[in-house]
C-alpha positions, 0 to 999 in steps of 0.5 A: 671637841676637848673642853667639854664634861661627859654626860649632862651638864649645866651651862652656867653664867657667872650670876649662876642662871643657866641656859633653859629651854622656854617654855619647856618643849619637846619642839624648837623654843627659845633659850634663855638665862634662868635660876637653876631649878636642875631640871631636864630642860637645862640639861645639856650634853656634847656630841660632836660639836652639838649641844643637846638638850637632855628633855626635847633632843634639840640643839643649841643654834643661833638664829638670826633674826633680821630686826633683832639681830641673833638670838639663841634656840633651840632647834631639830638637829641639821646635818654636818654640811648644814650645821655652821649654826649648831656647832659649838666649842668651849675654850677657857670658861666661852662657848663659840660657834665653831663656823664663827669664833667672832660670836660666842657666849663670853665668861659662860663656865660648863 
């Protein structure tokens, strides 16, 4: 996947928070936007498609939530064939789910 840097990386909004495992976890949490303490549970890097958190070896996933609608998590890698929540690309400053270009985080800049 083109686009994305090699290593770790923060993925940051445009208010400058990032994307931060909560509470931090070496299991599945929540993700949300926080101010940047440069920890390992902000940490992520690229593998094919997955964004990998640097401290739970989790990934970035969507999850749907019936009375919510779809949230950001982090979970236990799946398998490609299972994956069409996990896999993500970053084209021009958005990262979007590969399986659906219709969700994506919008003016996130990696």
């Amino acid at each position: 996947m083109a686009g994305f840097p090699h290593g770790w990386f923060f993925i940051t909004s445009t208010n400058g928070h990032v994307l931060t495992i909560t509470p931090i976890s070496f299991q599945a949490s929540r993700i949300e936007l926080r101010p940047n303490v440069e920890g390992d549970h902000q940490l992520w890097s690229h593998d094919d498609g997955y964004l990998v958190n640097k401290l739970s070896g989790c990934v970035l996933a969507i999850k749907n939530q019936p009375s919510k609608g779809q949230c950001l998590t982090s979970v236990m890698r799946e398998p490609l064939e299972n994956a069409e929540h996990q896999r993500w690309e970053f084209n021009t400053n958005c990262l979007t789910l590969i399986s659906n270009h219709d969700w994506s985080l919008p003016q996130k800049m990696v």
